[in-house]
C-alpha positions as a LaTeX table, in Angstrom:
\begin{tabular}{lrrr}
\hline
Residue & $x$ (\AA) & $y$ (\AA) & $z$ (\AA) \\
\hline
Unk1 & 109.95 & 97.35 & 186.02 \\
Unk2 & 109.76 & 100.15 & 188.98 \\
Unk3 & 113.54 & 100.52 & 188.51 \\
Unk4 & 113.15 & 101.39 & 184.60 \\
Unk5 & 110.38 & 103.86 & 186.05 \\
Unk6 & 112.40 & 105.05 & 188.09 \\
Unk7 & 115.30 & 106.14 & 185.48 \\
Unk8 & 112.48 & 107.27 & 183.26 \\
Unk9 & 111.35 & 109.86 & 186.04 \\
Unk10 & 114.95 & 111.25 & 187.05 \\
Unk11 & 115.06 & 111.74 & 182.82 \\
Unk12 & 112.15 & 113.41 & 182.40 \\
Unk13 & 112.30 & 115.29 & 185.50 \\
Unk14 & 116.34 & 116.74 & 184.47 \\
Unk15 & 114.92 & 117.17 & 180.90 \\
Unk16 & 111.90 & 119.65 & 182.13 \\
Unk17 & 114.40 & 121.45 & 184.08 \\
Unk18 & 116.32 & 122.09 & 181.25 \\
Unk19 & 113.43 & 123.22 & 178.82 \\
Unk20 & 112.16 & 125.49 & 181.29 \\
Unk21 & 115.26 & 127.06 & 181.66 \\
Unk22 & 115.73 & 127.33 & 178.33 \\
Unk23 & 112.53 & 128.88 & 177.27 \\
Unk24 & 111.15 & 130.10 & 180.38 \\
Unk25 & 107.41 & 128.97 & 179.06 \\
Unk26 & 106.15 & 127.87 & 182.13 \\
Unk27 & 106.59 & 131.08 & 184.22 \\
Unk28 & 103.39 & 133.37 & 184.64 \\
Unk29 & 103.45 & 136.60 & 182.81 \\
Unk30 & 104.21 & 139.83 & 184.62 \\
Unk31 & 100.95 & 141.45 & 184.15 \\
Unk32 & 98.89 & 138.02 & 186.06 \\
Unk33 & 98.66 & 138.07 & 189.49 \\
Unk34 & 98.88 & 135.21 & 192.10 \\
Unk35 & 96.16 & 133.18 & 192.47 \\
Unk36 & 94.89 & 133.25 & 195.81 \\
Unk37 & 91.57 & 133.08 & 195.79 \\
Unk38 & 91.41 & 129.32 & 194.34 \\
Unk39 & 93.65 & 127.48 & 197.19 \\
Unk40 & 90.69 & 125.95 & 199.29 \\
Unk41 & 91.14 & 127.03 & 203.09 \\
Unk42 & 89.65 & 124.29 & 205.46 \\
Unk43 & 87.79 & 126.36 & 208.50 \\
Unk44 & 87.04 & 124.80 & 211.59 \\
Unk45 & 86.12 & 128.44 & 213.90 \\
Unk46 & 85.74 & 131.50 & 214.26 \\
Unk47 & 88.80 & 131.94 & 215.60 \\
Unk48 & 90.34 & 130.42 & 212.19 \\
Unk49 & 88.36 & 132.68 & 209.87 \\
Unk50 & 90.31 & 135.90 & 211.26 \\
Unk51 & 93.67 & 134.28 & 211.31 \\
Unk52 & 93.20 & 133.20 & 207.32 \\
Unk53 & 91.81 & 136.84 & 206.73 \\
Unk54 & 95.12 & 138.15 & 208.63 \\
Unk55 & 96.98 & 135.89 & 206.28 \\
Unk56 & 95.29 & 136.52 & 203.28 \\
Unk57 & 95.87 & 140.35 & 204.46 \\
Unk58 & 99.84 & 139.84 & 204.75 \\
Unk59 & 100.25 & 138.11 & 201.45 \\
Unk60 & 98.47 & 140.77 & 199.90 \\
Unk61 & 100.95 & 143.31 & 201.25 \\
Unk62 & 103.75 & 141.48 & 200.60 \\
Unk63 & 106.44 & 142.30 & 198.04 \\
Unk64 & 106.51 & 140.05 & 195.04 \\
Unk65 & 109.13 & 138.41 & 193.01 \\
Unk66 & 109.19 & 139.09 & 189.55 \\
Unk67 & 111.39 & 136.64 & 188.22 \\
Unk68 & 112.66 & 132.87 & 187.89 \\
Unk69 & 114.47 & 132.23 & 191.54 \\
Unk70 & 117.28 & 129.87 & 192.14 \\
Unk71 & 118.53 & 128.75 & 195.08 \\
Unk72 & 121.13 & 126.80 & 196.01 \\
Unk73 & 122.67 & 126.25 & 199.68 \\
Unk74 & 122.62 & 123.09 & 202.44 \\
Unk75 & 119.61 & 124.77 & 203.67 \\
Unk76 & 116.99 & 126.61 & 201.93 \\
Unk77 & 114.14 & 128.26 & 203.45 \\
Unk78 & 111.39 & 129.37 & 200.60 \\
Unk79 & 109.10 & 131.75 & 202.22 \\
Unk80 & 108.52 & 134.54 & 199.19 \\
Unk81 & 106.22 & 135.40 & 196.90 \\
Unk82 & 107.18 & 134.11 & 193.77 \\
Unk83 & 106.14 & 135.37 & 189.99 \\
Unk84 & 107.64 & 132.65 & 188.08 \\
Unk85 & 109.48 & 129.65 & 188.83 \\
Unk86 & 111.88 & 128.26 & 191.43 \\
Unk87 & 114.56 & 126.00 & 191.39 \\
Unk88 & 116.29 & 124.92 & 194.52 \\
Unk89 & 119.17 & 122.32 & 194.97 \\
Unk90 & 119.12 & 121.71 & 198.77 \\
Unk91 & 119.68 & 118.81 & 201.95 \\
Unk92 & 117.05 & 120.41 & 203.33 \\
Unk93 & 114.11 & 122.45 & 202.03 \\
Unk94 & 111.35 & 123.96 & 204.27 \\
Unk95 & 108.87 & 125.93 & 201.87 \\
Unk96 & 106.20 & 128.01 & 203.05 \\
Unk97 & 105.76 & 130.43 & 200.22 \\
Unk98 & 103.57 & 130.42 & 197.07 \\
Unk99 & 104.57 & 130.01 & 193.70 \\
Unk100 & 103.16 & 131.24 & 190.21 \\
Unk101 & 104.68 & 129.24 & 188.19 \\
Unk102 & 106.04 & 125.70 & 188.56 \\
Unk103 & 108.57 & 124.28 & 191.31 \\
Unk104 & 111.86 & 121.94 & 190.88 \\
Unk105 & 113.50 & 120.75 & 193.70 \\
Unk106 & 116.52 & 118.66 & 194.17 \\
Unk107 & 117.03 & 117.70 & 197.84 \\
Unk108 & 117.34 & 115.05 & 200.41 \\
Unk109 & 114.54 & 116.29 & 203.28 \\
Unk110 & 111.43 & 118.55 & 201.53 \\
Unk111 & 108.81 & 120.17 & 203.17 \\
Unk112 & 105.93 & 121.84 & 202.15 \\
Unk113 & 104.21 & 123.87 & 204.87 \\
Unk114 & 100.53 & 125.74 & 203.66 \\
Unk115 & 102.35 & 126.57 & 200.26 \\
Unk116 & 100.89 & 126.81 & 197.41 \\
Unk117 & 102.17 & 126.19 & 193.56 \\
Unk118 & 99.97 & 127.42 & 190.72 \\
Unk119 & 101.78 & 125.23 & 188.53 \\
Unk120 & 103.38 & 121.63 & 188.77 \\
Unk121 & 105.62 & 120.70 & 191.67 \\
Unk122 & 108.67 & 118.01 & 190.26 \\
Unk123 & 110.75 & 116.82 & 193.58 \\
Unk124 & 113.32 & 113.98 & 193.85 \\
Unk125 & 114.27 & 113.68 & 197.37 \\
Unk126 & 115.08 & 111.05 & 199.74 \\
Unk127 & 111.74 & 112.03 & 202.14 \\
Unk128 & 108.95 & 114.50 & 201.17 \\
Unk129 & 106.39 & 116.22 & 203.49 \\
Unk130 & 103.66 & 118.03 & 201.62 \\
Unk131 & 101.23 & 119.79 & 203.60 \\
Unk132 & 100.71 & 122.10 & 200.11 \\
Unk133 & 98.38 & 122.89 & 197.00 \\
Unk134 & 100.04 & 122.09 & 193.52 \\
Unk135 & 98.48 & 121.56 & 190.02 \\
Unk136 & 100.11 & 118.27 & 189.54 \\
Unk137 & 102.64 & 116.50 & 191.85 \\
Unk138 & 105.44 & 114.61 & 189.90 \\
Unk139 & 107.56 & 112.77 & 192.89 \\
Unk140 & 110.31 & 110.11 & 193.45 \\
Unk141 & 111.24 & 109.38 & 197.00 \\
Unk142 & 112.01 & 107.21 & 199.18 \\
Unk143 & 108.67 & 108.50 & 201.30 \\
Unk144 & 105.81 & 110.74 & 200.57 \\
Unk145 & 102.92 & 112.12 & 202.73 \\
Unk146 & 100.26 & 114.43 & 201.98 \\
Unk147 & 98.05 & 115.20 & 204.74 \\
Unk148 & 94.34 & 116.09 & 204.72 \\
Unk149 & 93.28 & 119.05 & 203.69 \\
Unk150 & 96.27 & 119.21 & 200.72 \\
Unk151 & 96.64 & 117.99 & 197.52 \\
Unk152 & 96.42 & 118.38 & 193.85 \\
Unk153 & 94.15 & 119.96 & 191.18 \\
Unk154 & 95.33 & 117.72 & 188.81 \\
Unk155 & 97.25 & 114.62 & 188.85 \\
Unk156 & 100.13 & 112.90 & 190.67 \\
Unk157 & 102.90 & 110.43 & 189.65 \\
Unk158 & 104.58 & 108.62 & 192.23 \\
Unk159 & 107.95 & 106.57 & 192.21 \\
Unk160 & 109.32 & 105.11 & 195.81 \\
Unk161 & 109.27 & 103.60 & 198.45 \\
Unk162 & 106.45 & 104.61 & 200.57 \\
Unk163 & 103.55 & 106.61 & 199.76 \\
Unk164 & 100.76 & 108.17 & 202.28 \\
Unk165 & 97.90 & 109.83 & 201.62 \\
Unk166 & 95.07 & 111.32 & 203.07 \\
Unk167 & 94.64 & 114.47 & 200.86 \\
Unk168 & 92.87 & 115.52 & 198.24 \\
Unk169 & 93.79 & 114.33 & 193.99 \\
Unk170 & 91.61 & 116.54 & 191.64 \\
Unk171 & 92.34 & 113.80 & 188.81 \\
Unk172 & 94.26 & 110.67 & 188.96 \\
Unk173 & 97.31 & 109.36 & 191.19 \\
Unk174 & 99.79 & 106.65 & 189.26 \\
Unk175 & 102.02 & 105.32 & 192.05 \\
Unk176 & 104.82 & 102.62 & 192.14 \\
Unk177 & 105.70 & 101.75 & 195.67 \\
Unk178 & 106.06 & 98.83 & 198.15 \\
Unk179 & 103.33 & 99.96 & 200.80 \\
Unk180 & 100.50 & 102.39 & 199.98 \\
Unk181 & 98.02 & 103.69 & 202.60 \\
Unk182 & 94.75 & 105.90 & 201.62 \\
Unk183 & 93.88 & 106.23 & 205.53 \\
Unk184 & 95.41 & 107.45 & 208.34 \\
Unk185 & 93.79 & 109.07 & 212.05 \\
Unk186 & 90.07 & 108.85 & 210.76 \\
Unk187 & 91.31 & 110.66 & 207.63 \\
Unk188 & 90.75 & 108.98 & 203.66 \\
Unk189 & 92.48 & 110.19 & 200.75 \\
Unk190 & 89.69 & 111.53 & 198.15 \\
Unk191 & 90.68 & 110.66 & 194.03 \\
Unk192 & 88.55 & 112.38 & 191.99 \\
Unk193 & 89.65 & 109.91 & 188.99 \\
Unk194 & 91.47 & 106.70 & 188.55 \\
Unk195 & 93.88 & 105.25 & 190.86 \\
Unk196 & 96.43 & 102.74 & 189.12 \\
Unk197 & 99.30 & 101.36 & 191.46 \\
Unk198 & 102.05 & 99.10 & 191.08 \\
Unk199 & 103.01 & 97.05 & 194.38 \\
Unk200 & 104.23 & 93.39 & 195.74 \\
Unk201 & 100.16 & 92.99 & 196.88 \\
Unk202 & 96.99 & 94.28 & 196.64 \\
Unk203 & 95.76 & 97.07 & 199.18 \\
Unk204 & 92.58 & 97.98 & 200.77 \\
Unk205 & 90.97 & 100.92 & 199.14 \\
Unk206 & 88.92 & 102.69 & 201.80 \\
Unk207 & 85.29 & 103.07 & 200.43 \\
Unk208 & 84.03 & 106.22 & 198.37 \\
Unk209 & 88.07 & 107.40 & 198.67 \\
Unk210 & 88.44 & 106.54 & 194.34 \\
Unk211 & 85.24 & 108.01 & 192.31 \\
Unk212 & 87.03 & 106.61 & 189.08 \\
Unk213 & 88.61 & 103.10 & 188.12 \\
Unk214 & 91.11 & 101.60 & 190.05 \\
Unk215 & 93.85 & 99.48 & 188.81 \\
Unk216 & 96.39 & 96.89 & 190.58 \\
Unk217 & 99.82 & 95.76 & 188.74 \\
Unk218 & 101.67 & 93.05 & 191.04 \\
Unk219 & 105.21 & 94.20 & 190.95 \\
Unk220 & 108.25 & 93.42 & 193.28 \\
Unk221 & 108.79 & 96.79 & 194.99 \\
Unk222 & 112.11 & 96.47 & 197.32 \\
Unk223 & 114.17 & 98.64 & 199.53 \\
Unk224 & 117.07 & 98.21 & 196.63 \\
Unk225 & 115.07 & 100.13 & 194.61 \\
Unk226 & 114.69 & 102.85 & 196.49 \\
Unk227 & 118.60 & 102.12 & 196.98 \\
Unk228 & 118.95 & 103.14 & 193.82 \\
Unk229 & 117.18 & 106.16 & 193.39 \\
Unk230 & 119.35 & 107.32 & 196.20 \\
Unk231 & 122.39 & 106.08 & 194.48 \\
Unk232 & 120.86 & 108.17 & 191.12 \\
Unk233 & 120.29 & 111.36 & 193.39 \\
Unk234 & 124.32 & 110.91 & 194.41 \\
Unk235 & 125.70 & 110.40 & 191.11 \\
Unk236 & 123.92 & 113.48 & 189.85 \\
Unk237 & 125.18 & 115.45 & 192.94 \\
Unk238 & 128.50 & 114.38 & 192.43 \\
Unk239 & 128.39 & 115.34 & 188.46 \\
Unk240 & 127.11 & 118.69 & 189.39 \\
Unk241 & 130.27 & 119.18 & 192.18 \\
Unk242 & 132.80 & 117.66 & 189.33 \\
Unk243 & 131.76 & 120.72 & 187.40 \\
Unk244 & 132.08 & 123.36 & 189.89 \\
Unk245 & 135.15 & 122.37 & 191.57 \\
Unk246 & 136.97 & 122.52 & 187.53 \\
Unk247 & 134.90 & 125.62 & 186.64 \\
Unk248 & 136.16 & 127.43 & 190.17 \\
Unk249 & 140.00 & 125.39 & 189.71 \\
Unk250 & 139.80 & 127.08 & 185.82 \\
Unk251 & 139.05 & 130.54 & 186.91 \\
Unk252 & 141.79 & 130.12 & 189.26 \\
Unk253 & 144.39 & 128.99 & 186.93 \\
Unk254 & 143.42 & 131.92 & 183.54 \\
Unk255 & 140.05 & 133.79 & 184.28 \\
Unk256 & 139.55 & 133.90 & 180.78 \\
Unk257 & 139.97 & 129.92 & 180.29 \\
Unk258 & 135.97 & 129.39 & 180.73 \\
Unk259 & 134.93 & 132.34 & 177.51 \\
Unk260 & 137.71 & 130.62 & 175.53 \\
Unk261 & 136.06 & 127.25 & 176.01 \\
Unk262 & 132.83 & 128.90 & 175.04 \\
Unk263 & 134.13 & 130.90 & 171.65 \\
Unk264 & 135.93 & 127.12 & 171.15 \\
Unk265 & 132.83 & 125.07 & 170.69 \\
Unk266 & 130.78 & 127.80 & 169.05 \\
Unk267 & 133.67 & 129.54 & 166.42 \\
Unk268 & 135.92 & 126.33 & 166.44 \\
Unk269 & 133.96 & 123.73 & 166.95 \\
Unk270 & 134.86 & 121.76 & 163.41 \\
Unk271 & 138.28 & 122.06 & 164.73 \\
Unk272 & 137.75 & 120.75 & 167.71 \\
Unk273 & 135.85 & 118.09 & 166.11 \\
Unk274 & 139.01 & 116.88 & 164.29 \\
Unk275 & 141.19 & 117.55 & 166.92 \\
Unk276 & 138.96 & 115.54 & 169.68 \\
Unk277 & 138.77 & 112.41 & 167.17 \\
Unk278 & 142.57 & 112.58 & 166.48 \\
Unk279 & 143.35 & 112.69 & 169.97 \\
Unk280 & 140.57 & 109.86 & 170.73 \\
Unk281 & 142.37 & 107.84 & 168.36 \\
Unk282 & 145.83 & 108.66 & 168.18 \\
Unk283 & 146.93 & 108.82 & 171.68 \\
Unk284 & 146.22 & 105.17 & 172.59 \\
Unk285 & 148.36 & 103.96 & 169.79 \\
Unk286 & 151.07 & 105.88 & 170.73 \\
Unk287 & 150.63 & 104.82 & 174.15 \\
Unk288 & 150.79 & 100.78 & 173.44 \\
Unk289 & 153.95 & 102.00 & 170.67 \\
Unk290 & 155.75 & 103.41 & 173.79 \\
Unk291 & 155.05 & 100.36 & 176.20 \\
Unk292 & 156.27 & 97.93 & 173.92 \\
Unk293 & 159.58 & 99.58 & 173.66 \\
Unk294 & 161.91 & 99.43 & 177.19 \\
Unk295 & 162.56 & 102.63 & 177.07 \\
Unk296 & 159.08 & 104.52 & 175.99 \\
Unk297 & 157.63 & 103.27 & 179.37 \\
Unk298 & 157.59 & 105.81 & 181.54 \\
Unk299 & 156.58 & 108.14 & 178.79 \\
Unk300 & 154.02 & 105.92 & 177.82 \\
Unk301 & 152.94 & 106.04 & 181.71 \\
Unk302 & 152.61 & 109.88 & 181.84 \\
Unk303 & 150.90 & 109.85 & 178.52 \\
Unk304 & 148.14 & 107.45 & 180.13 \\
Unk305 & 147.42 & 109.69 & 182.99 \\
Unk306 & 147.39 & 113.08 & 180.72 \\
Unk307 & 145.29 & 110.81 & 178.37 \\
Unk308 & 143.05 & 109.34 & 180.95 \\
Unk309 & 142.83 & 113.27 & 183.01 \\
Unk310 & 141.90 & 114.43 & 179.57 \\
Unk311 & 138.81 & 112.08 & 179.22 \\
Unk312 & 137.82 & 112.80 & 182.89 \\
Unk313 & 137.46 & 116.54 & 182.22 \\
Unk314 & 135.73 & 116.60 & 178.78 \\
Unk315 & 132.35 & 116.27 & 180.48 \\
Unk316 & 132.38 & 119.27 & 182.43 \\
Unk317 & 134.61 & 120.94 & 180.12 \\
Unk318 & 131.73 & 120.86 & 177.35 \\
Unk319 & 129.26 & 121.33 & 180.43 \\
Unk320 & 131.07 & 124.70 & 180.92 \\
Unk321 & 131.25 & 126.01 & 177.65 \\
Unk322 & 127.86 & 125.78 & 176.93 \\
Unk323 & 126.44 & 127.04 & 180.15 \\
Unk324 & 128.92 & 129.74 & 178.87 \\
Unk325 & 126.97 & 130.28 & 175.46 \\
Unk326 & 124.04 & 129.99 & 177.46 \\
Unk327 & 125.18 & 132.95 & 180.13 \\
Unk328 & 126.00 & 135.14 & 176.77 \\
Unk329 & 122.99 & 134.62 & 174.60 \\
Unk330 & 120.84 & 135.91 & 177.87 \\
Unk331 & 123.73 & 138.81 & 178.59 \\
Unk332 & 123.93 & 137.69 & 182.08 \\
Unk333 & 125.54 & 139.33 & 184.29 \\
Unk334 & 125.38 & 137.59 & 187.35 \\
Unk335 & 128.47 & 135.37 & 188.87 \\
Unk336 & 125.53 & 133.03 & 191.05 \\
Unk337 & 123.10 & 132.69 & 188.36 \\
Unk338 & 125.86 & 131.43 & 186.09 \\
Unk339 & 126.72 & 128.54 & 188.42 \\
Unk340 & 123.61 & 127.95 & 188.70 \\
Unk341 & 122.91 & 127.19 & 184.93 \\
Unk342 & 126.09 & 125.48 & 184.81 \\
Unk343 & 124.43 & 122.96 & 187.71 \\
Unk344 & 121.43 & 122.65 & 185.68 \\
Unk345 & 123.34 & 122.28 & 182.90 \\
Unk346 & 125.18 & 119.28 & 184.90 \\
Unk347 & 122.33 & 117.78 & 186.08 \\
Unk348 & 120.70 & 117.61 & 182.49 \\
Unk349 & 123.91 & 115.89 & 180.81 \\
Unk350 & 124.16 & 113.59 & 183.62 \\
Unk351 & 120.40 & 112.56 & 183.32 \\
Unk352 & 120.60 & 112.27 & 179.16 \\
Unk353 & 123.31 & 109.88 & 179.72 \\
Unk354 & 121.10 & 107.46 & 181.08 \\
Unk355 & 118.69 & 107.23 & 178.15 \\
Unk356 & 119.25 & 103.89 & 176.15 \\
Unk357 & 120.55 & 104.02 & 172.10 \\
Unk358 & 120.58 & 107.95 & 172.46 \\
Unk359 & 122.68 & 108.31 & 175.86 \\
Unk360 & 125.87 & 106.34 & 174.68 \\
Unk361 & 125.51 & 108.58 & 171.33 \\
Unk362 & 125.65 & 112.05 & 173.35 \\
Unk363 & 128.58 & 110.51 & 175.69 \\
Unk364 & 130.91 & 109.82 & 172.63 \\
Unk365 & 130.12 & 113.39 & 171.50 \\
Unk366 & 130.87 & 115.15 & 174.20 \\
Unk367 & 133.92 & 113.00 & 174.74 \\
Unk368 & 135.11 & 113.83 & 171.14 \\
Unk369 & 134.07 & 117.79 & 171.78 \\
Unk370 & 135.73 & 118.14 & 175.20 \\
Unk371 & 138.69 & 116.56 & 174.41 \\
Unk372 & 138.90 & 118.85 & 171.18 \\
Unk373 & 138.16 & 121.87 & 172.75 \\
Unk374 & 140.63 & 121.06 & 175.08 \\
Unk375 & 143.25 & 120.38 & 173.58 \\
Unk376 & 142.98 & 123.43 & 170.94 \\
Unk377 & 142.66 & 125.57 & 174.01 \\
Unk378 & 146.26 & 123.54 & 175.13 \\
Unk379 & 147.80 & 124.65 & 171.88 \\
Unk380 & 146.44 & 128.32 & 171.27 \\
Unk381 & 147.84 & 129.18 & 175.51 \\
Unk382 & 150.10 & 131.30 & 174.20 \\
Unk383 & 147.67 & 133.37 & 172.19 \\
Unk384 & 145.87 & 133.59 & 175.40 \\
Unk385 & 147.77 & 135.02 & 176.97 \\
Unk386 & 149.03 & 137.16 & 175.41 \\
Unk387 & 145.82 & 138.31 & 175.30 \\
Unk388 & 145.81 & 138.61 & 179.00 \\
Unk389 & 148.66 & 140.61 & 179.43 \\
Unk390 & 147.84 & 143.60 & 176.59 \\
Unk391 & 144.79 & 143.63 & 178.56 \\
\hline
\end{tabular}
């Protein structure tokens, strides 16, 4: 059961991604500042008081970012003021800044240090620290803490391993995970709603810590679960590096090679239609025709591996052409944020795949589509370049 949850998440988490990107809906308009005033600020002196009006002072004075940020490195440090929303693909990610607009991160180690998200936060990672303020928390880890003092408005939904909290949940909290605690040091977490959980037993809810309904579902909750989340996580990352080592291996071999893909599937793409199923089709008959004669074999050999290199690439050959179309139809003109959409664009073909009945559907597609597009870019070479050289 938590393992179907668990796919369910990573799909609706990739698919968000990808309509956000897409429509940019979420991000706050240009006009609306931060919210500041609403994050609640726990005092305990004086002393305190002056250091959260220094703070409050420096934010105020501190340049803004008026636009969707993207980051992508081994180690990311968020620390700005953000107008919209941020997507980071990370190991490690140490946030400290505030957000107006919703958050995505991809990582293996997040924290969250005093930040604060006016929208929704969505994190897979393999551990998760969130000393922060978020609308609603959508998480799937292997571990999850949220101190006092931090929390949610809204609600949080919770896939893993192990979750602790002593913070604050303005709604409800929905959790699947082998060992829950609501206390720690003195501290009790405080659910303003209901609190349904899915675990191997029953826990002890602290007293006056759920004001609504809370609900128990027995569930076997094991370590190979959270096994394979991580195993989801490295599949993904390994889709989104397939991509980008083709994409840089493609601009290497004919700079052009990546726009011709793109005009391919958007001028040509009936032809490549025809062209992917007659390949699909006719180049494992001709294979078995050439292994049954003596002398077709090693032919037939070399046809296998250009047949079975072919069906390897069509994935994030169609995942570059239409981060391509994508780069156009917005006139960007940035090399980073183009890799960037093409990861996202990764990520979000990877995740469909998964989906039952619809998934298997979308694979045979692309298969058909990349391996058309392909191989009408194979026959039209010359034409490129050609192209290349009047140029």
């Amino acid at each position: 059961m938590l393992k179907n949850k668990t796919k369910l998440f990573i799909i609706l988490f990739t698919t968000l991604i990808l309509i956000s990107n897409f429509t940019f809906t979420f991000a706050v308009a240009e006009d609306e500042e931060l919210i500041l005033d609403e994050i609640p600020v726990v005092t305990t002196s004086e002393e305190d008081s002056h250091d959260h009006e220094d703070e409050a002072y420096d934010l105020a004075n501190e340049e803004i970012y008026e636009n969707d940020l993207y980051l992508f490195d081994a180690d990311v440090t968020m620390d700005k003021l953000v107008n919209g929303n941020v997507y980071i693909f990370a190991n490690t990610v140490k946030m400290t800044g505030q957000v107006a607009g919703n958050v995505y991160i991809f990582a293996n180690k997040v924290i969250l240090e005093n930040s604060f998200i006016q929208g929704s936060a969505y994190i897979a990672a393999n551990e998760i620290f969130f000393e922060g303020v978020a609308t609603d928390l959508y998480a799937t880890c292997r571990r999850l803490e949220i101190p006092a003092n931090f929390g949610v408005y809204r609600d949080i939904k919770f896939s893993g391993y192990e979750l602790d909290i002593t913070g604050t949940i303005g709604r409800n909290l929905t959790a699947s995970s082998k060992t829950i605690s609501l206390e720690k040091d003195g501290n009790t977490a405080n659910i303003m709603g209901d609190f349904e959980y899915y675990s191997n037993s029953e826990i002890n809810v602290p007293e006056g810590s759920v004001q609504g309904e809370t609900k128990f579902s027995k569930t076997e909750v094991s370590d190979s679960n959270t096994k394979n989340v991580q195993n989801y996580i490295f599949q993904a990352i390994t889709a989104i590096v397939t991509t980008l080592l083709i994409y840089g291996m493609l601009l290497l071999i004919c700079k052009k090679s990546n726009e011709n893909f793109a005009n391919t599937l958007s001028k040509k793409w009936l032809k490549s239609l025809l062209a992917g199923l007659l390949a699909l089709i006719v180049l494992p008959i001709a294979i078995v025709i050439l292994m049954i004669t003596f002398v077709g074999v090693p032919f037939a050999l070399l046809l296998l591996t250009i047949y079975l290199l072919l069906i390897f690439i069509t994935t994030p050959i169609m995942n570059i052409a239409t981060s391509k179309l994508i780069s156009n139809k917005l006139k960007l003109d940035n090399k980073l944020v183009e890799v960037l959409i093409l990861a996202l664009i990764s990520l979000v073909v990877w995740a469909i795949k998964l989906i039952p009945v619809i998934g298997p559907i979308i694979s045979l597609l692309i298969l058909i589509f990349g391996l058309g597009i392909t191989v009408v870019k194979l026959f039209s070479k010359k034409e490129d370049i050609k192209t290349e050289i009047k140029e």
